[in-house]
C-alpha positions as CSV (number, residue, x, y, z in Angstrom):
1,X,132.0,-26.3,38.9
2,X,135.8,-27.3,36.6
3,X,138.0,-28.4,38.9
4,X,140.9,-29.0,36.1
5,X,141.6,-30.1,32.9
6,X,142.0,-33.5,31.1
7,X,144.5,-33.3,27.8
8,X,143.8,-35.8,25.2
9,X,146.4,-36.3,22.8
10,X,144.6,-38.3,19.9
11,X,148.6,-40.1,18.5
12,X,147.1,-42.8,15.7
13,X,145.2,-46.0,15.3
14,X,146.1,-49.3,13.6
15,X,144.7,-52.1,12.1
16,X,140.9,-50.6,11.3
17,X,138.9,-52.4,8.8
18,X,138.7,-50.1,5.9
19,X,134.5,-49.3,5.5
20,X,135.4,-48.3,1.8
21,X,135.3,-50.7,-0.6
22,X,137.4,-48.9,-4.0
23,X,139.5,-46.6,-1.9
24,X,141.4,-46.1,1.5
25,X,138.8,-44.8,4.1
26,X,139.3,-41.2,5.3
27,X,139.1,-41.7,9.4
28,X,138.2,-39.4,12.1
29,X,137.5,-39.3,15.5
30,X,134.8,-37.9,18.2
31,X,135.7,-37.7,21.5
32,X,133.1,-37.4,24.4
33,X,133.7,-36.5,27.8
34,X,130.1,-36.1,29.5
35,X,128.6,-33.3,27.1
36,X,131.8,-31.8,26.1
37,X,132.7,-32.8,22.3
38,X,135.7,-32.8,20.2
39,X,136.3,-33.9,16.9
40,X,139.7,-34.1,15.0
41,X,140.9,-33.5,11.4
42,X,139.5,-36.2,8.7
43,X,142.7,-38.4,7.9
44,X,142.2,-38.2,4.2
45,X,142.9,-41.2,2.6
46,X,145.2,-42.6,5.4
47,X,142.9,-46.0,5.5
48,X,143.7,-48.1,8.5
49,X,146.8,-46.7,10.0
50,X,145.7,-43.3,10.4
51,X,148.0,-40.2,12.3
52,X,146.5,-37.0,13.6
53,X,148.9,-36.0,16.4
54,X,146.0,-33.3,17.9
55,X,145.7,-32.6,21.3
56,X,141.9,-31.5,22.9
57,X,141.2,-30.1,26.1
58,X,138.5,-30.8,28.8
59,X,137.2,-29.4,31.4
60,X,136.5,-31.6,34.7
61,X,134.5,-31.5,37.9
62,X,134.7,-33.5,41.0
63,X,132.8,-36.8,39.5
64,X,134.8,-39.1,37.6
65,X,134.7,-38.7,34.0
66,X,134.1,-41.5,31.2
67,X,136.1,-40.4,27.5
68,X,134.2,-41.8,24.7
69,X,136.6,-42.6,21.6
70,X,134.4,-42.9,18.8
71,X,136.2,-44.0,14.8
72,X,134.2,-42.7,12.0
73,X,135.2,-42.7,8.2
74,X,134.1,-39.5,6.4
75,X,132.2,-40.3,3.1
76,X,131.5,-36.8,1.9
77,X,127.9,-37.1,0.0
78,X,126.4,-39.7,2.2
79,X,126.4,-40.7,5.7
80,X,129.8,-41.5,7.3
81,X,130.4,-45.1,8.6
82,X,131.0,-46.2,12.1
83,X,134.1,-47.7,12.5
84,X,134.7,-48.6,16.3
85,X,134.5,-46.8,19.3
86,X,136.2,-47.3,23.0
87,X,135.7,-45.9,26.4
88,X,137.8,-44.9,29.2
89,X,137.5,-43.9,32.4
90,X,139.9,-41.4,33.9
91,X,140.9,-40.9,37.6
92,X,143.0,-38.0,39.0
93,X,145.3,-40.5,39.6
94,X,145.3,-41.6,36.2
95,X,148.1,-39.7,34.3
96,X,148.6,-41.0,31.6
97,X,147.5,-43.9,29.4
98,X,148.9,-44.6,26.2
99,X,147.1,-47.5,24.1
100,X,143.4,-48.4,24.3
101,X,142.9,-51.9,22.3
102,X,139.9,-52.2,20.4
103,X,139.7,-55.5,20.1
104,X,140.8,-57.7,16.4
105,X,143.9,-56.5,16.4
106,X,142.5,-52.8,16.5
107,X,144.5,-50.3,18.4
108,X,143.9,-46.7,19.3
109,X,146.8,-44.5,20.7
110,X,145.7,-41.8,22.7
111,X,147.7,-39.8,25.7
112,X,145.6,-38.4,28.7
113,X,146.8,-36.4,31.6
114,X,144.7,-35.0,34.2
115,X,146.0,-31.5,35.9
């Protein structure tokens, strides 16, 4: 049974290791909460500072759920490449977070806000 919503705002990333090795990577991102799935726009050619500025929308139930951030470079003809990937748990107390490090330097900006 939804018993709200959880807005993602998917701001940027910073510092990815560029998976292509004659041009800048074209990034994108999946995000999982439970079996709902949302992708956003390829970042074409925006390497490893990429924007997207989308927001996605949820719906939620009584558990708590777990948002999987997963970075993939689009490569067109052939498989894409994994890039990096974090997860997040999300409380109805939660609100808002705003940066979820990666790790190396690697940041992903996202904005969450449980209603």
């Amino acid at each position: 049974m939804v018993r709200g919503t959880l807005e993602v705002l998917l701001v940027s990333a910073k510092g990815l290791e560029n998976t292509d090795f004659l041009s800048n990577m074209d990034p994108y991102v999946i995000i999982t909460c439970r079996t709902q799935e949302h992708k956003s726009s390829v970042a074409s050619g925006k390497g490893s500072d990429p924007e997207w500025n989308e927001n996605f929308v949820f719906a939620l139930s009584d558990d708590v759920p777990e948002l999987l951030i997963k970075i993939m470079d689009s490569d067109g003809t052939s498989e894409d490449d994994f890039v990096g990937e974090a997860k997040k748990v999300v409380t109805r107390r939660h609100l808002m977070h705003k940066k979820k490090t990666m790790g190396d330097g690697k940041s992903l900006h996202i904005e969450e806000k449980v209603k």
